[in-house]
C-alpha positions in Angstrom: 114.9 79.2 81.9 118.0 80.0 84.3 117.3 80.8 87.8 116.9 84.5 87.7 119.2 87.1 89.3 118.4 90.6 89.7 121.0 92.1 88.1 119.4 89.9 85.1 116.6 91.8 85.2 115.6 95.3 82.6 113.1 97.4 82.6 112.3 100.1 79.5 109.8 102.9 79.4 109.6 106.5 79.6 107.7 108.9 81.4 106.6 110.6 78.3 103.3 108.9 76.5 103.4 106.4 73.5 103.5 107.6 70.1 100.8 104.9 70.1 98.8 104.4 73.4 97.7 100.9 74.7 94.0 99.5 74.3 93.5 96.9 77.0 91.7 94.0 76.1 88.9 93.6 78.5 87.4 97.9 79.3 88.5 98.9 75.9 90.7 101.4 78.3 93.7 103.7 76.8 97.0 103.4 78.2 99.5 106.0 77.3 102.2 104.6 79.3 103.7 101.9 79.8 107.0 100.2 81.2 108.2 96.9 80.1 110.2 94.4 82.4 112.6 92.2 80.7 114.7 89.1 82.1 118.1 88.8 80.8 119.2 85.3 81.2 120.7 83.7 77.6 117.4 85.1 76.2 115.8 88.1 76.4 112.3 87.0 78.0 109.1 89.9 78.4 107.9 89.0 82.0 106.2 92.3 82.5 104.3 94.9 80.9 102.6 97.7 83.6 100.9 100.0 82.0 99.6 103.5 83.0 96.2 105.5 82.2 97.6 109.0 83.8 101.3 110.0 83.4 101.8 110.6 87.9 101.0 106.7 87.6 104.1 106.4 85.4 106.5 105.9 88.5 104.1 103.6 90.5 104.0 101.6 86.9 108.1 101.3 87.3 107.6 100.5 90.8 104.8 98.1 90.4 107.8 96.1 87.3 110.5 95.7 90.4 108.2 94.1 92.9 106.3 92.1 90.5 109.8 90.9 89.6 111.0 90.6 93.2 108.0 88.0 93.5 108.8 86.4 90.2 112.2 85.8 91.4 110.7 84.0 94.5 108.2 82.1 93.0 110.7 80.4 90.6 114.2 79.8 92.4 111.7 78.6 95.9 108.7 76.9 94.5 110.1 75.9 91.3 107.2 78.0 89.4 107.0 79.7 86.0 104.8 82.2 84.1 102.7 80.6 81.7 104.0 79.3 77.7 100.2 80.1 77.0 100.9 83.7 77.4 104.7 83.6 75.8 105.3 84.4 79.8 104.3 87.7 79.7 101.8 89.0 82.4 100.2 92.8 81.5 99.3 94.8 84.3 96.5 97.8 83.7 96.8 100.6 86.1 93.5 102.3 86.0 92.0 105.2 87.4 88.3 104.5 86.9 86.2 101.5 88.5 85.9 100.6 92.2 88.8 100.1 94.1 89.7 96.6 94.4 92.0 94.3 92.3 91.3 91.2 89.7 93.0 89.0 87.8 92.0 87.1 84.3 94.3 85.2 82.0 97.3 86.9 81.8 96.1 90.1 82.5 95.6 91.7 86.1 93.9 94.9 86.5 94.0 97.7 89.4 91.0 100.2 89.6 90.7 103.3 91.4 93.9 104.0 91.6 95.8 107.5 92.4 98.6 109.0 94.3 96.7 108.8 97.6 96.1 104.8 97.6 99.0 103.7 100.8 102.0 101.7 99.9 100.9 98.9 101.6 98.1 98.3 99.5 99.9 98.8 96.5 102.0 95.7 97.6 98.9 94.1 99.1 97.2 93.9 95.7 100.2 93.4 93.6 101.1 89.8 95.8 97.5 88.9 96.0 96.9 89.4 91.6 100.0 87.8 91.0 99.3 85.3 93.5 96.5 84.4 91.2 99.0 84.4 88.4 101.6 82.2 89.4 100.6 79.9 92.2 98.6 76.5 91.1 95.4 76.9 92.4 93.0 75.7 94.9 89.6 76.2 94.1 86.0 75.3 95.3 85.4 77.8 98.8 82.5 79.6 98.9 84.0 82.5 100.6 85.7 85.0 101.4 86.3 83.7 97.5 85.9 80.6 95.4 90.3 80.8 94.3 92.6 80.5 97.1 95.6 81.1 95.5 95.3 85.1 95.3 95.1 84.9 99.1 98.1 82.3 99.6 100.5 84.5 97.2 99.4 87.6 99.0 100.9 86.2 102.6 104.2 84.1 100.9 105.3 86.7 98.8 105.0 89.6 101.6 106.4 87.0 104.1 109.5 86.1 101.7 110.2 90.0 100.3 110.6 91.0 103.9 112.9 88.3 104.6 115.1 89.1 101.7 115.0 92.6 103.3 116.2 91.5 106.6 118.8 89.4 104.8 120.4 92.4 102.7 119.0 90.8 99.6 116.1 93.1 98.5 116.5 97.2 99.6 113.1 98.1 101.7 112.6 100.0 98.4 110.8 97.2 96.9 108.1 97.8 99.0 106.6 100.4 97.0 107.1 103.2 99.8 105.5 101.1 102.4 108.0 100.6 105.8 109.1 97.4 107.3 107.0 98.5 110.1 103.8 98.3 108.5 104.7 94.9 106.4 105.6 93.3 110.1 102.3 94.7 111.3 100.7 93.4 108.3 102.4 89.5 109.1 101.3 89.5 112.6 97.9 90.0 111.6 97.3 87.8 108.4 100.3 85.2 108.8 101.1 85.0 112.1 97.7 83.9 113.6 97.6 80.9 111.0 100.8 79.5 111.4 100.9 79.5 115.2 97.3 77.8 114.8 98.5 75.2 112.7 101.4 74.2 114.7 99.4 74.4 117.9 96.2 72.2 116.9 97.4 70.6 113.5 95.1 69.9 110.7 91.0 70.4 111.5 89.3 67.7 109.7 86.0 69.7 110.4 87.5 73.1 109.4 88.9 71.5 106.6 86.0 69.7 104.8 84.3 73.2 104.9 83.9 75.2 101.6 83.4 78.5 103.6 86.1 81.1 105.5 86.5 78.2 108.0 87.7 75.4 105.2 89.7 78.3 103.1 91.5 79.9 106.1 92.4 75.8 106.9 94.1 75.6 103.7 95.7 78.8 104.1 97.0 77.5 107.3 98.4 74.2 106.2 100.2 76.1 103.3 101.8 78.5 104.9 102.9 76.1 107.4 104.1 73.8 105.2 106.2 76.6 104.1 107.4 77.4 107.4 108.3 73.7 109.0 109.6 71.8 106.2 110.5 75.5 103.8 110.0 76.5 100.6 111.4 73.7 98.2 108.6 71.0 99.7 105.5 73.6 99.6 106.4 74.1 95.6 106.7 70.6 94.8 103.3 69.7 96.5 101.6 72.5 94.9 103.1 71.2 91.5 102.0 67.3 92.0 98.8 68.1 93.4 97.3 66.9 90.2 94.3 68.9 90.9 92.1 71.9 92.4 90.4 70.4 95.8 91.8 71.0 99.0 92.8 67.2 99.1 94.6 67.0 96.0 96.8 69.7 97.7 96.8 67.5 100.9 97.9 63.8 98.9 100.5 66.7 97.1 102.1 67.8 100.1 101.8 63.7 101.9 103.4 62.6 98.8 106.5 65.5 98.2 107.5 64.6 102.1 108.0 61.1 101.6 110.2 61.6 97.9 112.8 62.7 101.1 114.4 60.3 102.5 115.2 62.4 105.3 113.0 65.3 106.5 114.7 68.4 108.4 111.8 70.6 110.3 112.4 73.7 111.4 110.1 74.3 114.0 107.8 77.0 114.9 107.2 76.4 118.9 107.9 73.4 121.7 105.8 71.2 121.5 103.9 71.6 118.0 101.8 69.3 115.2 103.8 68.2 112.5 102.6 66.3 109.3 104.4 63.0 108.8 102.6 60.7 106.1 102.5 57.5 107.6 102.8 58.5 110.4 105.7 57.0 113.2 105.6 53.8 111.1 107.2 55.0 108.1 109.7 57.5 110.1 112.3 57.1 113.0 113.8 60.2 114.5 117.2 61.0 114.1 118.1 63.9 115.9 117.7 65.3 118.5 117.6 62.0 120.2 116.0 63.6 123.5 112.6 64.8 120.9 109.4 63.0 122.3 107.0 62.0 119.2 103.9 61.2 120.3 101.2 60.2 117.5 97.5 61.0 117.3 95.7 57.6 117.4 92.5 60.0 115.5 94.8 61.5 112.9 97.4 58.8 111.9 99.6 61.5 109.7 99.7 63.7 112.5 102.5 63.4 115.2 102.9 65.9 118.5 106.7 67.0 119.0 108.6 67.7 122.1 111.8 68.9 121.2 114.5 71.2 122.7 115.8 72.2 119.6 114.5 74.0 117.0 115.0 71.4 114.0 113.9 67.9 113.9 114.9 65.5 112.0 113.4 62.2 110.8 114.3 59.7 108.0 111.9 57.2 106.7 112.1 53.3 108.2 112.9 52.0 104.9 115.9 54.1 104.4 120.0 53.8 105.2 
């Protein structure tokens, strides 16, 4: 498919219930109500289907279509991802009433218990980005806790990092956010992003944090994602997590190694003076090209690794065997 645009984008239902309501496929569960979100691009393509046990759910339903959308539209013009052929695209969301509260995720079908007008905004979105993290973001699988797929977790922190973003640029209306305020999504960031990233680009990779299959090792690969994302953006993160080739932390590691060097030149955009930054190869393979006053100093115990000194914000570097 076509990039998508928002003005590309339908949504269809009604408040009133289905002459026929919806069975889902997993509680046996009836749905009267349902909305249906559609992308117009050449083809008329079912992305969405929310539906709704009690009709005051109907309008978080509709909500629930926009944002899931929002993040679609992320996913697939940044990382280059797409729903599932398997499911003919189409991800069906249950909004339930019963159960404990809590969210999970299985095939193409994502389900939200214990659910009602009271739950805050911010957890609406909190859930939403973590389920369809689990959707649409290749996984990473193997931790013991906080849970064995990291992906939920990793989708959860990208997508709420990149709505706001498209808020601050005029892109996206702070409606998106389900009711929740910019406020409480920066508050969110500097608790559950922030933390990581400035970790990462202060210490670099943690070969002992990372061989670990518990918080440690999952929080490590959170880390390195998400500050992937930030130092070399968005286009390099999706193309590692697409040639990964498999599941293991490593396979994301040789992923990410092997999407920096199909650039020939590498701009960073970097977090803090001086940071860790991830050059495969290390200072062999890559001579700096501006600024010209950047100190890069490697770690003779982690060869990939290089310590930057910079005065600017941006590096770049282009690989030896280049023009």
């Amino acid at each position: 498919m076509q990039a998508p645009h928002a003005s590309a984008f339908r949504i269809e239902g009604s408040p009133n219930p289905l002459p026929t309501p919806i069975t889902d496929p997993i509680h046996k569960a009836v749905f009267p109500y349902r909305v249906q979100g559609y992308w117009e691009g050449g083809e008329s393509v079912l992305l969405f289907e929310v539906h709704a046990q009690r009709q005051p759910l109907y309008a978080y339903a509709e909500r629930a279509c926009r944002l899931l959308f929002a993040c679609y539209r992320l996913a697939h013009t940044r990382l280059g991802l797409e729903h599932s052929l398997r499911y003919g695209r189409t991800l069906r969301v249950f909004l339930m009433t019963e159960g404990k509260p809590g969210a999970e995720q299985q095939r193409n079908l994502l389900y939200l218990y214990d659910l009602h007008e009271r739950v805050p905004p911010r957890e609406w979105v909190r859930e939403l980005t973590h389920e369809y993290g689990h959707w649409i973001i290749p996984p990473i699988n193997s931790f013991v806790e906080p849970e064995a797929w990291a992906n939920g977790d990793l989708g959860e922190r990208w997508f709420i990092l990149h709505l706001l973003e498209a808020i601050r640029r005029g892109e996206l209306e702070p409606a998106i956010l389900m009711g929740a305020s910019v406020e409480e999504i920066e508050a969110y960031l500097k608790r559950a992003y922030t933390p990581l990233v400035e970790r990462m680009a202060r210490e670099g990779l943690n070969p002992a944090r990372w061989r670990s299959r518990q918080r440690a090792g999952y929080e490590e690969y959170l880390a390195l994602a998400l500050y992937a994302d930030r130092l070399y953006g968005s286009e390099r993160l999706g193309r590692a997590m697409r040639i990964a080739g498999g599941v293991e932390p490593d396979d994301f590691l040789n992923g990410l190694r092997e999407s920096l060097l199909e650039r020939e030149t590498l701009t960073l955009n970097l977090p803090a003076n001086p940071c860790w930054v991830l050059l495969p190869k290390g200072l062999k393979a890559w001579r700096l090209v501006a600024p010209s006053d950047a100190r890069l100093t490697p770690d003779p115990k982690r060869p990939d690794w290089v310590r930057v000194q910079a005065p600017a914000r941006t590096l770049t570097v282009r690989q030896r065997n280049g023009l």
